[in-house]
C-alpha positions in Angstrom: 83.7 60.3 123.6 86.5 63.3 123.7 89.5 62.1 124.8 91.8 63.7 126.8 94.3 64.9 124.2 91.8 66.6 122.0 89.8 68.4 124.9 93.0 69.7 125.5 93.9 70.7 121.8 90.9 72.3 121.8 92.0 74.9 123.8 94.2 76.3 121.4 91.3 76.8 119.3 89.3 79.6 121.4 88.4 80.5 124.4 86.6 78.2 126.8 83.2 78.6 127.6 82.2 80.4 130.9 80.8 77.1 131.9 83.3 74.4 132.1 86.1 74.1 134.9 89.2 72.5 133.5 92.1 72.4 135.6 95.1 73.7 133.4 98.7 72.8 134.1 101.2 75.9 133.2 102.9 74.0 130.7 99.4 74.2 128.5 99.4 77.4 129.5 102.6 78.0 127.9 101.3 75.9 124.8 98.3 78.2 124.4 101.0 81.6 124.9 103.4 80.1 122.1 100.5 80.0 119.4 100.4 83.5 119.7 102.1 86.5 117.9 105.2 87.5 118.0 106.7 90.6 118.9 107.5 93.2 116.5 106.3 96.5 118.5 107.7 98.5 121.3 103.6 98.5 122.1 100.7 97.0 121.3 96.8 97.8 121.6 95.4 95.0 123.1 91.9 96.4 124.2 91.0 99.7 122.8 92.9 102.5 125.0 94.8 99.6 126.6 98.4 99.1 125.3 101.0 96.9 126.5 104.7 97.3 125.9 108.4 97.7 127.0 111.2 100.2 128.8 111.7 101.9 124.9 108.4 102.7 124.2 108.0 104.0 127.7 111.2 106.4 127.5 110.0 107.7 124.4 107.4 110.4 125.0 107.0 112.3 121.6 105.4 108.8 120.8 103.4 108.7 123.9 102.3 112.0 123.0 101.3 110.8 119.4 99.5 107.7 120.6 97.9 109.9 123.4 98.6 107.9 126.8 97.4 109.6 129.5 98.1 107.1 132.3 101.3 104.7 132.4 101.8 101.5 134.6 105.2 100.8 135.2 106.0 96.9 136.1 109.7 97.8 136.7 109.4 101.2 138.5 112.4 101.6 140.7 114.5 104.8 142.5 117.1 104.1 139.9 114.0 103.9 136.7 112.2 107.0 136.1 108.7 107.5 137.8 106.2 110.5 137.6 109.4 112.7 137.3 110.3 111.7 134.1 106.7 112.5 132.6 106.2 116.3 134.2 104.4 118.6 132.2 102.7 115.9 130.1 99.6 115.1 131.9 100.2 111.6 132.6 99.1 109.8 135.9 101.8 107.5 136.8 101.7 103.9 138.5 104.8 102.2 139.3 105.2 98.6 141.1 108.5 97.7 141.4 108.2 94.4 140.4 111.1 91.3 139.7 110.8 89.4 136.4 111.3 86.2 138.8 109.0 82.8 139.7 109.0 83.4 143.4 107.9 87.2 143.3 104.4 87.9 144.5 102.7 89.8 142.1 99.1 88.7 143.3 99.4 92.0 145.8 99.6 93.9 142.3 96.6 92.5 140.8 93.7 94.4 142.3 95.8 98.1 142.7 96.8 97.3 138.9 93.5 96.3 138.0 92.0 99.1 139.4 94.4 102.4 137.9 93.7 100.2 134.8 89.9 100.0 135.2 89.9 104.1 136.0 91.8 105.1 133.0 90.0 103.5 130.5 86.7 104.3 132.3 87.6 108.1 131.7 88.5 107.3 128.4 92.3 107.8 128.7 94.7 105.9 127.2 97.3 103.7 129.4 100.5 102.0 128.5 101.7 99.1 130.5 104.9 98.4 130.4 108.0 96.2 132.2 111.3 96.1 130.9 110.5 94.2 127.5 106.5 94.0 127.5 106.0 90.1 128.3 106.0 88.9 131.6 105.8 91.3 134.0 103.4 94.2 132.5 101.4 90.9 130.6 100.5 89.6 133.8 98.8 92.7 135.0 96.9 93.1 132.0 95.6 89.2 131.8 94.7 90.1 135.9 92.9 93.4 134.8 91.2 91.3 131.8 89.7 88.7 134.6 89.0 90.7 137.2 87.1 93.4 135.1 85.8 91.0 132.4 84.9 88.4 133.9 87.3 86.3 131.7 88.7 83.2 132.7 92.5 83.0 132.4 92.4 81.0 128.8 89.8 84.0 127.6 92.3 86.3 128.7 95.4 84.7 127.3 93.6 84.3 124.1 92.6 87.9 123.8 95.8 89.1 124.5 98.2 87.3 122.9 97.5 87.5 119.4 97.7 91.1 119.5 101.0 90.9 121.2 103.6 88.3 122.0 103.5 87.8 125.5 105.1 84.8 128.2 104.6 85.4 131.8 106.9 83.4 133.8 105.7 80.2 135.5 105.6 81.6 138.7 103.4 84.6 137.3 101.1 81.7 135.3 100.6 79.7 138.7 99.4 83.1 140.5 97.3 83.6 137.3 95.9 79.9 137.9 94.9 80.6 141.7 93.2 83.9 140.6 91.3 82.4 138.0 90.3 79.9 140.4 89.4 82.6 143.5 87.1 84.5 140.6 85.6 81.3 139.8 84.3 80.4 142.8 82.7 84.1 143.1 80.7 83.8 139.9 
């Protein structure tokens, strides 16, 4: 007989299988986040063409240029940040959400717009950078949404793609929004 401690280690080993249904609190969430790498880059590929990162990497477009993004999602767009201005004459397709790096902001009204300008990009084999102000919460969240919806990976899957390519933490507010997709797109499958 497992018991429930183990189960619940296990889930730092790998990803669940598509089959079972646990119900995960966000502090084992967390637990599975902190096994994860830490971060040493302004960006990160994470999926090929898919690269998550921060404001610096964003600002800097001879890199941009070198690592050939072609589409950029900005988590922290605002009037006073940048936009599609800022990367004229480059050919890059823009996406910002202005977004709040804050439990009680809704971000599930992101996930499926997000999802999608991800999904399109990498479909036409472009190369997207998504970024917030330091690469972990905010811009992490829209890539474990785009990972689930698009994939078909459960939350864990996700997380555990994700995070050992890049250090990420998405707020609990964000993780609890996470839970409830994860949830939604079970009950579809």
């Amino acid at each position: 007989m497992t018991s429930r401690y183990s189960y619940r280690s296990s889930l730092l080993r790998g990803p669940l299988q598509r089959n079972s249904h646990p119900i995960l609190s966000v502090y084992e969430l967390e637990k599975i986040l902190y096994t994860g790498k830490t971060i040493r880059n302004h960006a990160d590929e994470v999926q090929p063409g898919l690269y998550l990162g921060d404001q610096e990497i964003a600002a800097n477009k001879g890199e941009l240029y070198r690592m050939g993004i072609t589409h950029i999602l900005n988590a922290t767009h605002s009037r006073f940040r940048g936009g599609d201005e800022y990367y004229k004459g480059m050919n890059i397709l823009y996406m910002g959400i202005d977004a709040q790096d804050s439990p009680t902001f809704d971000m599930t009204v992101h996930f499926y717009p997000a999802a999608d300008f991800i999904h399109r990009t990498l479909r036409k084999r472009g190369k997207i950078l998504v970024h917030c102000a330091v690469g972990v919460s905010r811009s992490a969240t829209l890539v474990l949404a785009y990972l689930m919806i698009y994939h078909h990976m459960t939350l864990v899957e996700a997380i555990n793609t994700v995070k050992d390519r890049r250090g990420i933490i998405p707020n609990r507010g964000f993780l609890r929004q996470l839970l409830d997709l994860d949830n939604t797109l079970r009950e579809k499958r």
